[in-house]
C-alpha positions as a printed Julia matrix, in Angstrom:
572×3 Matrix{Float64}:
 104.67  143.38  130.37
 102.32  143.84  127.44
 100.63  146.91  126.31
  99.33  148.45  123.13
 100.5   151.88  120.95
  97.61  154.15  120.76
  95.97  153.42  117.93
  96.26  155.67  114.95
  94.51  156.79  111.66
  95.68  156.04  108.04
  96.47  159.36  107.57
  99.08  159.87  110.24
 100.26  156.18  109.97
 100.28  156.71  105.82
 102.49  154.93  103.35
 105.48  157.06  101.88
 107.21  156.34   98.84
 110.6   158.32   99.44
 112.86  158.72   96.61
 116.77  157.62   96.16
 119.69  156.64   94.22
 121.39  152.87   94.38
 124.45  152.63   95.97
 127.22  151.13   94.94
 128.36  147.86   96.4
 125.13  146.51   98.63
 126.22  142.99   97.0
 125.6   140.51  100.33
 128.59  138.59  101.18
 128.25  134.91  102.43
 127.02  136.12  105.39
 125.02  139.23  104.45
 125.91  142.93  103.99
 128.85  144.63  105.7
 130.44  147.92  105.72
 131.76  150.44  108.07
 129.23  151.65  110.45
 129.63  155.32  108.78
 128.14  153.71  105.26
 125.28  152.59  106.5
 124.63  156.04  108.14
 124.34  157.72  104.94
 120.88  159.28  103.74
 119.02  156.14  102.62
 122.17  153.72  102.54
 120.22  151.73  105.07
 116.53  152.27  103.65
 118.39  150.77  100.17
 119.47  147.69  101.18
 116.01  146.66  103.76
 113.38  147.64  100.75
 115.6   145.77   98.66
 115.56  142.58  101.47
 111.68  142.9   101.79
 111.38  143.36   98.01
 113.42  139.97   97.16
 111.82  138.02   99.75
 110.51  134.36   98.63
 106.83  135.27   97.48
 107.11  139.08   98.65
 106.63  141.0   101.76
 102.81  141.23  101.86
 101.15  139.71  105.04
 104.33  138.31  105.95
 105.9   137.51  109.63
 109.74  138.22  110.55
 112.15  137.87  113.01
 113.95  140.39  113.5
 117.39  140.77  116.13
 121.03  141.39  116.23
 123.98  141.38  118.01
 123.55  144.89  120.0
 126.83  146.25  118.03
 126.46  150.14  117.36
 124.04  151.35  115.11
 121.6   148.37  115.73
 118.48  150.43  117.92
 118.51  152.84  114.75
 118.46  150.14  112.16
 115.77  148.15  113.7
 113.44  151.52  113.97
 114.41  151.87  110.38
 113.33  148.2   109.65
 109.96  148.23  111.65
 108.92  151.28  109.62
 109.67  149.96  105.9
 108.15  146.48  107.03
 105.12  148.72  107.83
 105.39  150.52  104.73
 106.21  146.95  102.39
 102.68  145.25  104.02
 104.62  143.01  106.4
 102.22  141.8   108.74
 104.12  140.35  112.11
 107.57  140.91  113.85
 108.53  139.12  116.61
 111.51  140.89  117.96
 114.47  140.39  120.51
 113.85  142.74  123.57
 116.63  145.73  122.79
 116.7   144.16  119.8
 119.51  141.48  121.21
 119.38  138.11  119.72
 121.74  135.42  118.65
 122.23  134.43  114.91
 121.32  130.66  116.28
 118.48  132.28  118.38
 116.95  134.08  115.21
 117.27  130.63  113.37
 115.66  128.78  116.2
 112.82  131.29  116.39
 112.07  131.44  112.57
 111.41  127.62  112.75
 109.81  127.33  115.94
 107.06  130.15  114.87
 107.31  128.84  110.78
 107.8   132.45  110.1
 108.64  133.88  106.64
 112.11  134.71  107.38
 114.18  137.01  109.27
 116.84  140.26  109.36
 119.57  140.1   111.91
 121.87  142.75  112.34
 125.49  141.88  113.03
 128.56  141.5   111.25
 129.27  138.6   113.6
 133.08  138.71  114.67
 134.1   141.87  113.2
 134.77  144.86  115.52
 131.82  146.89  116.53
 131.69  150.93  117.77
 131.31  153.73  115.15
 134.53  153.55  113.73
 134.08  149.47  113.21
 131.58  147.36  111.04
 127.72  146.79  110.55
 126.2   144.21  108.65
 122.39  143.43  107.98
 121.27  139.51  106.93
 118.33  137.98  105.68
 117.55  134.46  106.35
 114.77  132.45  105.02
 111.86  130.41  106.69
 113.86  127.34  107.2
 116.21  129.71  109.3
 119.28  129.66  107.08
 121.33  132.07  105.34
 119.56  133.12  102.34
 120.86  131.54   99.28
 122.09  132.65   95.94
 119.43  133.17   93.98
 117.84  135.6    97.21
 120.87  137.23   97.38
 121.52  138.24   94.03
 117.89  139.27   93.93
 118.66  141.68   96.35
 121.33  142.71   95.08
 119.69  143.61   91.54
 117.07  145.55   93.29
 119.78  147.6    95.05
 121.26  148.83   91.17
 117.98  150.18   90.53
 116.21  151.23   93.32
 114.72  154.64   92.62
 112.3   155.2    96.01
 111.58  152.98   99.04
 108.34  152.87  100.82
 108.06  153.82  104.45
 105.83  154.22  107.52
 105.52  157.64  109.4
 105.58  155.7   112.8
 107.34  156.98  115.71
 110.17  155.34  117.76
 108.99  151.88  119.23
 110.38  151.24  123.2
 112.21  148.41  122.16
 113.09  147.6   126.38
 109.42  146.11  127.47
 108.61  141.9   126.29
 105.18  141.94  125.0
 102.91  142.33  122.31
 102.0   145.59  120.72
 100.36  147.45  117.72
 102.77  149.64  116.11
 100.45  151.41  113.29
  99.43  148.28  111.31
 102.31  145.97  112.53
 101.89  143.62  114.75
 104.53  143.57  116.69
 105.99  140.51  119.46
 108.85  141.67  121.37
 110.77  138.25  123.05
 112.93  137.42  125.75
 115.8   137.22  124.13
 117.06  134.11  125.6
 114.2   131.38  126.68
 113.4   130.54  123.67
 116.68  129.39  123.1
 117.53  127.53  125.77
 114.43  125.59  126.37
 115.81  124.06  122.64
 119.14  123.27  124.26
 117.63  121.75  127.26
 115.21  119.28  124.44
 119.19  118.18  122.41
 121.19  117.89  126.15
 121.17  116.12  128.73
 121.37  118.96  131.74
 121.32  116.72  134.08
 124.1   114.73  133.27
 126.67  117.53  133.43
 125.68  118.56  136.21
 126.16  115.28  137.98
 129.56  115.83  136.06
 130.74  119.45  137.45
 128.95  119.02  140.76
 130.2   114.92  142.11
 133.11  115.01  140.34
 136.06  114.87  142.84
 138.07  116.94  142.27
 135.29  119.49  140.62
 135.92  120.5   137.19
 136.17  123.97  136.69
 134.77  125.83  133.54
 135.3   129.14  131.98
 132.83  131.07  129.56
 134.19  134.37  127.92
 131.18  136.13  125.81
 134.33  138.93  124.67
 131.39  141.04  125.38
 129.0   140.07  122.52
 125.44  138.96  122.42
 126.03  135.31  123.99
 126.56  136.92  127.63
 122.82  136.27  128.58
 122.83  133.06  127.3
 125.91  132.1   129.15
 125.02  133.11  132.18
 121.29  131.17  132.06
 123.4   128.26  130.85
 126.43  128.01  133.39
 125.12  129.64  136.22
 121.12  129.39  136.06
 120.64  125.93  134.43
 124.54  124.5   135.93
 124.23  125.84  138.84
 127.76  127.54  138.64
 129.06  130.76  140.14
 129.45  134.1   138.76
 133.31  132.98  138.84
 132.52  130.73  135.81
 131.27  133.11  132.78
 133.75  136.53  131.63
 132.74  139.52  129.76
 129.2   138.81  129.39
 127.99  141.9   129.26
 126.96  142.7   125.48
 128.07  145.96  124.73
 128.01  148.33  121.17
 131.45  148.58  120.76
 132.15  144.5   122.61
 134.17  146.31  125.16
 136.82  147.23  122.68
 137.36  143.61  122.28
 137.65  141.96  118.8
 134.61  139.38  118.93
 136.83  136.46  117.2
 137.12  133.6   119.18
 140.65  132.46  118.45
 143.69  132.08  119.81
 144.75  135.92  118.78
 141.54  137.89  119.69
 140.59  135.45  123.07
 143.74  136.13  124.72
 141.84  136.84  128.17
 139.97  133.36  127.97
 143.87  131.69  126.87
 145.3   133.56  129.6
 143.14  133.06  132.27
 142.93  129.36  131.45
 146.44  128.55  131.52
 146.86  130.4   134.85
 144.54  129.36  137.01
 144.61  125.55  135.26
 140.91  125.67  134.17
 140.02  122.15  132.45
 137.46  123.87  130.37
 137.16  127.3   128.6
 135.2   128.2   125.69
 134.32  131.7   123.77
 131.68  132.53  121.27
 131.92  135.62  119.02
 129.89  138.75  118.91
 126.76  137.17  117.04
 126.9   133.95  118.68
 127.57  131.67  115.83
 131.15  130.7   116.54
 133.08  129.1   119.5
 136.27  127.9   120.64
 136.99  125.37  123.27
 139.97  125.51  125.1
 141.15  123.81  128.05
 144.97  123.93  130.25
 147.35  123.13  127.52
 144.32  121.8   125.28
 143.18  123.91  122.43
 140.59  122.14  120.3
 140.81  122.83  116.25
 137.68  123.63  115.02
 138.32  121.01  112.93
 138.78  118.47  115.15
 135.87  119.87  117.19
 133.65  118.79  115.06
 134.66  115.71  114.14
 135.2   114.71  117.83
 131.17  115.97  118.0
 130.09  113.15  115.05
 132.3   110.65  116.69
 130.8   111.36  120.84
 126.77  112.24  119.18
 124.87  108.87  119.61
 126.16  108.21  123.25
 127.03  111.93  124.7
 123.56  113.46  123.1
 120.09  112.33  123.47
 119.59  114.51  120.65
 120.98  111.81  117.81
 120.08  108.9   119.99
 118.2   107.74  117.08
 121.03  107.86  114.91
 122.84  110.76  112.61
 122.06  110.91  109.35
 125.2   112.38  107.4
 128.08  114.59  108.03
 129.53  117.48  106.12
 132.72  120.06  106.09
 133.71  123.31  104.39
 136.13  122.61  101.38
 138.81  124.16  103.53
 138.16  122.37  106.54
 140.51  119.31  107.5
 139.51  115.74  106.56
 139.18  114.49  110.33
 135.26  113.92  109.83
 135.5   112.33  107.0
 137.63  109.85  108.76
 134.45  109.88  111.53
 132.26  109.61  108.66
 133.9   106.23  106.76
 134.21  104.92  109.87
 130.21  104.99  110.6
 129.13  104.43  107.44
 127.75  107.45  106.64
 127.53  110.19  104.17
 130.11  112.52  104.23
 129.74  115.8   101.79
 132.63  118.83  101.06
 130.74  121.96  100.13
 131.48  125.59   99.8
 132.77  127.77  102.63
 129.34  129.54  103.65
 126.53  127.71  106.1
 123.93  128.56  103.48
 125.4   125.19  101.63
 124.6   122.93  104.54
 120.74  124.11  104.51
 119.81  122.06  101.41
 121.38  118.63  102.74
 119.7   119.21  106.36
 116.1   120.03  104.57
 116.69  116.76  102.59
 117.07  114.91  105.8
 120.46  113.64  104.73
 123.13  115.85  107.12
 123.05  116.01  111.02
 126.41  117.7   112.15
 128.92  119.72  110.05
 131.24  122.28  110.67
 133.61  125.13  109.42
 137.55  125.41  110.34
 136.43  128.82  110.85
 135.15  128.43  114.57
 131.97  127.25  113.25
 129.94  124.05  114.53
 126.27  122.88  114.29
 123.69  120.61  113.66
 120.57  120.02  111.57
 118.57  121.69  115.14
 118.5   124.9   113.44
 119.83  126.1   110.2
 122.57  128.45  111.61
 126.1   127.67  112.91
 126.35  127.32  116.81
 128.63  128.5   119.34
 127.14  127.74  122.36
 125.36  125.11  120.83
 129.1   123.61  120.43
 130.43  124.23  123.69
 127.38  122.57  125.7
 127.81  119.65  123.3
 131.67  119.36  124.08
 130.58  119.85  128.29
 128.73  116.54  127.22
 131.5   114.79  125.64
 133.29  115.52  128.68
 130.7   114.13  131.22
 130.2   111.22  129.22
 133.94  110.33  129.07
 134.42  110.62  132.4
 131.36  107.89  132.94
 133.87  105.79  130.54
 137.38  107.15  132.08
 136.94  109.16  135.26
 138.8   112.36  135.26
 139.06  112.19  131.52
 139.95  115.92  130.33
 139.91  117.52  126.85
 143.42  116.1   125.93
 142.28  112.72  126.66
 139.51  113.3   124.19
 142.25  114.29  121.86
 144.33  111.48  122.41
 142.13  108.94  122.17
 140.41  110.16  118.88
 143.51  110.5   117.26
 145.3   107.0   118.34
 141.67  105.55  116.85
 141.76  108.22  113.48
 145.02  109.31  113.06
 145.81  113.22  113.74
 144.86  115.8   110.97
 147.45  118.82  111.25
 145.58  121.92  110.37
 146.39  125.77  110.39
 144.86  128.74  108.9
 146.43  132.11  108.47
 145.26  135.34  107.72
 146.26  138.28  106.27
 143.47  140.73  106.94
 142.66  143.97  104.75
 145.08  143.2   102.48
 144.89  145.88   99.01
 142.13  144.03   97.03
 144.38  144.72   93.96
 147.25  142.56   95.05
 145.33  139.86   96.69
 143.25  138.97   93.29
 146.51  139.31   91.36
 148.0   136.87   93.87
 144.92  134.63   93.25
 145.4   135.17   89.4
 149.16  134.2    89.66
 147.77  130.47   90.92
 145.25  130.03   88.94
 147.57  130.55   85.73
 150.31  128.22   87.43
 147.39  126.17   87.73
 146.53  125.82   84.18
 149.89  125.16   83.21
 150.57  121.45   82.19
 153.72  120.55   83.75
 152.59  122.02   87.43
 150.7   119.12   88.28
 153.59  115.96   88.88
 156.15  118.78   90.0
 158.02  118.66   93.0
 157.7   121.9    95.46
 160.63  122.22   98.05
 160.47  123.87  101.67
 162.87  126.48  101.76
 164.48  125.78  105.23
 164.77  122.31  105.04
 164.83  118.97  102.18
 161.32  118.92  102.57
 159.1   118.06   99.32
 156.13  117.57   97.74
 154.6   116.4    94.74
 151.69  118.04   93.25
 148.8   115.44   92.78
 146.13  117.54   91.52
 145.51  121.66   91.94
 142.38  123.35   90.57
 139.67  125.65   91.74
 137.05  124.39   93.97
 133.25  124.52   92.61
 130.22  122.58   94.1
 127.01  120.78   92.14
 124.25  120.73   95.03
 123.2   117.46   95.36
 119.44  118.43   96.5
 118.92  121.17   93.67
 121.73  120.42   91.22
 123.06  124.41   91.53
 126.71  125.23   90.87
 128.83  127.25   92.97
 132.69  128.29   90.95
 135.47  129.65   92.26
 135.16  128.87   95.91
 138.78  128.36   96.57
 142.11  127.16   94.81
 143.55  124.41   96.1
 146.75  122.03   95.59
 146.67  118.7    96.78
 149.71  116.59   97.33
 150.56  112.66   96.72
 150.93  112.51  100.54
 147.53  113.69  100.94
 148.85  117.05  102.46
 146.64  120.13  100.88
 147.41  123.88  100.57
 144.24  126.53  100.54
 144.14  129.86   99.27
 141.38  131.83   99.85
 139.57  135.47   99.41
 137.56  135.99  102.77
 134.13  137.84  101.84
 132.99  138.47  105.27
 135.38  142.02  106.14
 133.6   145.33  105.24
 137.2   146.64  103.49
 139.76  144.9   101.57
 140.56  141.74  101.01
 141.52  138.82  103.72
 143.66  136.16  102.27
 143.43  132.57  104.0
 145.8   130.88  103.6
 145.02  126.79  104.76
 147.62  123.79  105.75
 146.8   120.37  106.3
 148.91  117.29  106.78
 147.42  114.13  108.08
 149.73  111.51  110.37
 149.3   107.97  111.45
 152.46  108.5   113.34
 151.97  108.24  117.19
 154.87  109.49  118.2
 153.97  113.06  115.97
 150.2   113.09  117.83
 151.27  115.38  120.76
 153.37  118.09  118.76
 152.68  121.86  117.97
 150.5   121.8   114.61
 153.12  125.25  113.49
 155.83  122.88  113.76
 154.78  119.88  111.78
 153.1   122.2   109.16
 156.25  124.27  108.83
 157.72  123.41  105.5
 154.11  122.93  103.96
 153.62  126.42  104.56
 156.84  127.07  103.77
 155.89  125.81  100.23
 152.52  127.58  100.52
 154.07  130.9   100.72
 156.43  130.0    97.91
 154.36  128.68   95.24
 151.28  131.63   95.55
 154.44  134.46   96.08
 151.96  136.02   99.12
 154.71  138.4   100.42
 155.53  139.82   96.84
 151.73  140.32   95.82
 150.31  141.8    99.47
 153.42  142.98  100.9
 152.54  141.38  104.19
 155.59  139.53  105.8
 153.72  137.46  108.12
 150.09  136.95  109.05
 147.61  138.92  111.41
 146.09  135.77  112.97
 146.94  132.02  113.16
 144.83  129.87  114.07
């Protein structure tokens, strides 16, 4: 349906300057801004932090075109009126828009570089809680889709110390519910489907028709399970599995997006998607997957099979040239999070290709995909993706892992997601990984936690010492501990203090980490990896074989003593 405001004079549509004070603490995060729901209601908490977005913007806001969308969590229909009516007010000269203001964080990406737009906000906090007592967050990414970088987020940031007024448009609400085109006083204004756009990309990188020879003449049928937890991906599941798969309603869960996700936590873990686990494991479903409330994250999870995200992703590099059409031609490098496990790497030597370790934080990928020199990386966090957009992608994950599977079972028939394991592992060796966290700890104890390392750290003698597992003879000798920074390769910038990590002679590492992406306190992440060789170790629990590293872990950083917290909130 298209239609057109009425159209209006300058004087009722008229520029406002309207006056404030900065706010304390609008400094974006690795993933944007995010507080409580009830801080960005303030008077002008919100109007702060989008001048001060439109202000930093590459080259300004004048004349410009955004995307804007979100992840439908509470508070988003207000925001976005909020944002058409500064971009009006800051010159901005096009938004195309998600209808009801619903799109994915990969969507937004895929949009921005499909149109060549300027940029675009999203609104989500991506896997926090949503509802009025939970979180809100507001992003900008650039025209090459990504996460704005550094320098554009400390520019906003400066802007929000000093802002003194904000300039705004008298314009009334717009109907966000009808697709279109419309004038809103000077703005231009396309609102999308939220979802086509999307998956006519997914339908160029897959082969559709291959899986569904796969779930449709496979005897016996594979059967598949999609959980949303209520979050913006429930569209696009359903016009993946059912619409383009031809599956049944039976196939896709809680794919409804709703403000508060249904009161679930949008995390897809093993902690947060207990329905997906538990529905899996009782009714013997070969595959499961869940995305998280922005659409960015995934987990794949079969009967008795759970996938690490870092093995996901290296399993991805390892499948891409024969399971993809996408990288038929070939992938050009691979890349990992410092915290992430070394199993692409592994992928990586094996192919002869580049392999990079950067910074926790997708924005760090962008610069090696624009110089043509990364194709796949991922995140242990849940996050996956590909040089196709500039954005992490969960259901850009899972469809790649339903290809895996169809494309084994051309090469083993009946081949499952354990038999993917198995056989990557017996060819690379098994990488034991765990994260836990210990969410909003007291910020006050978790940096003097972090301080406590980093002066153990500098001491002399603690690299060459022997650390001992408290419940068993266990050891291991320090080979090198420091604190992770990364020189960009592309643009030579240097990122410090992105982690403090001890590695061992073994080749076993310990992580400790300050999570910037909760809107209060401080998460500590705490990492494990150990890497085997040993067949016979391939099939155990990861907590198991990881049990005196982290038993050292906990020791050496004295976590309990500093936050108080006796055991972790998730594992993972």
């Amino acid at each position: 349906m298209c239609g057109e405001q009425p159209a209006a004079s300058q004087t009722e549509y008229k520029i406002s300057s309207v006056a404030t004070k900065p706010y304390s603490g609008q400094k974006p995060g690795t993933s944007g801004l995010r507080k409580k729901v009830k801080v960005f209601q303030q008077e002008h908490y919100t109007e702060n932090f989008v001048q001060a977005t439109l202000t930093a913007m590459p080259g300004g806001s004048q004349g410009k075109t955004i995307v804007v969308g979100g992840d439908g969590r509470y508070f988003s229909p207000e925001a976005t009126q909020i944002i058409l009516r500064l971009a009006a007010g800051n010159g901005i000269k096009h938004i195309i828009l998600g209808k009801d203001a619903i799109l994915s964080t990969p969507a937004v990406s895929a949009l921005i570089r499909s149109h060549k737009t300027d940029g675009g906000i999203l609104l989500t906090a991506s896997h926090n809680p949503g509802g009025p007592e939970n979180d809100f967050g507001i992003k900008f990414n650039i025209s090459n889709g990504g996460p704005a970088p550094e320098d554009v987020t400390n520019s906003i940031y400066k802007v929000t110390e000093t802002i003194s007024e904000y300039k705004s448009m008298n314009l009334p609400d717009l109907d966000l519910s009808k697709v279109g085109e419309f004038n809103h006083g000077p703005l231009k204004v396309t609102i999308v489907d939220s979802v086509s756009n999307y998956v006519s990309l997914l339908k160029e990188i897959f082969d559709f028709g291959m899986i569904k020879n796969w779930l449709h003449h496979t005897t016996p049928k594979p059967t598949v399970l999609f959980d949303a937890l209520n979050g913006v991906t429930g569209p696009y599941g359903r016009a993946i599995f059912v619409d383009e798969l031809g599956l049944s309603e039976d196939s896709i869960q809680n794919c409804v997006p709703k403000p508060d996700f249904g009161g679930h936590h949008p995390d897809p873990n093993l902690t947060y998607a207990h329905e997906l686990v538990e529905a899996v494991e009782r009714n013997n479903i070969e595959f499961g997957a869940a995305s998280d409330g922005d659409g960015d994250r995934n987990m794949i999870y079969g009967k008795g099979a759970f996938v690490t995200p870092s093995d996901s992703v290296a399993i991805i590099a390892d499948w891409a040239e024969k399971a993809i059409p996408y990288f038929k031609s070939g992938v050009k490098g691979l890349a990992r999070s410092m915290p992430t496990s070394g199993a692409i790497d592994l992928v990586a030597k094996d192919k002869g290709l580049e392999c990079f370790e950067v910074p926790t934080g997708w924005k760090f990928f962008g610069n090696l995909m624009d110089a043509g020199r990364l194709s796949i990386c991922g995140e242990e966090s849940f996050g996956t993706g590909s040089d196709h957009i500039r954005e992490k992608d969960g259901v850009w994950a899972i469809v790649a892992w339903l290809s895996i599977l169809a494309a084994a079972n051309k090469e083993q028939p009946g081949a499952g997601i354990n038999d993917v394991l198995m056989k990557h592992w017996k060819k690379y060796g098994r990488s034991f990984f765990s994260r836990y966290d210990y969410e909003e700890c007291e910020s006050e104890g978790a940096e003097a936690m972090m301080s406590h390392l980093r002066k153990l750290f500098a001491d002399s003698s603690f690299v060459g010492s022997t650390l001992k597992a408290t419940s068993s003879d266990t050891s291991f000798k320090v080979a090198e501990a420091d604190d992770f920074s990364y020189t960009d390769p592309i643009d030579g910038s240097v990122s410090k203090k992105q982690g403090l990590y001890i590695k061992f002679t073994d080749g076993s590492r310990v992580i400790f980490r300050l999570s910037g992406t909760g809107s209060s306190g401080a998460t500590v992440r705490l990492y494990v990896e150990k890497y085997s060789k040993n067949e016979s170790e391939y099939g155990l629990d990861a907590q198991v074989g990881l049990k005196p590293l982290i038993e050292v872990a906990l020791g050496v950083s004295k976590l309990k003593e500093y936050t108080g917290r006796d055991k972790p909130d998730v594992i993972t």
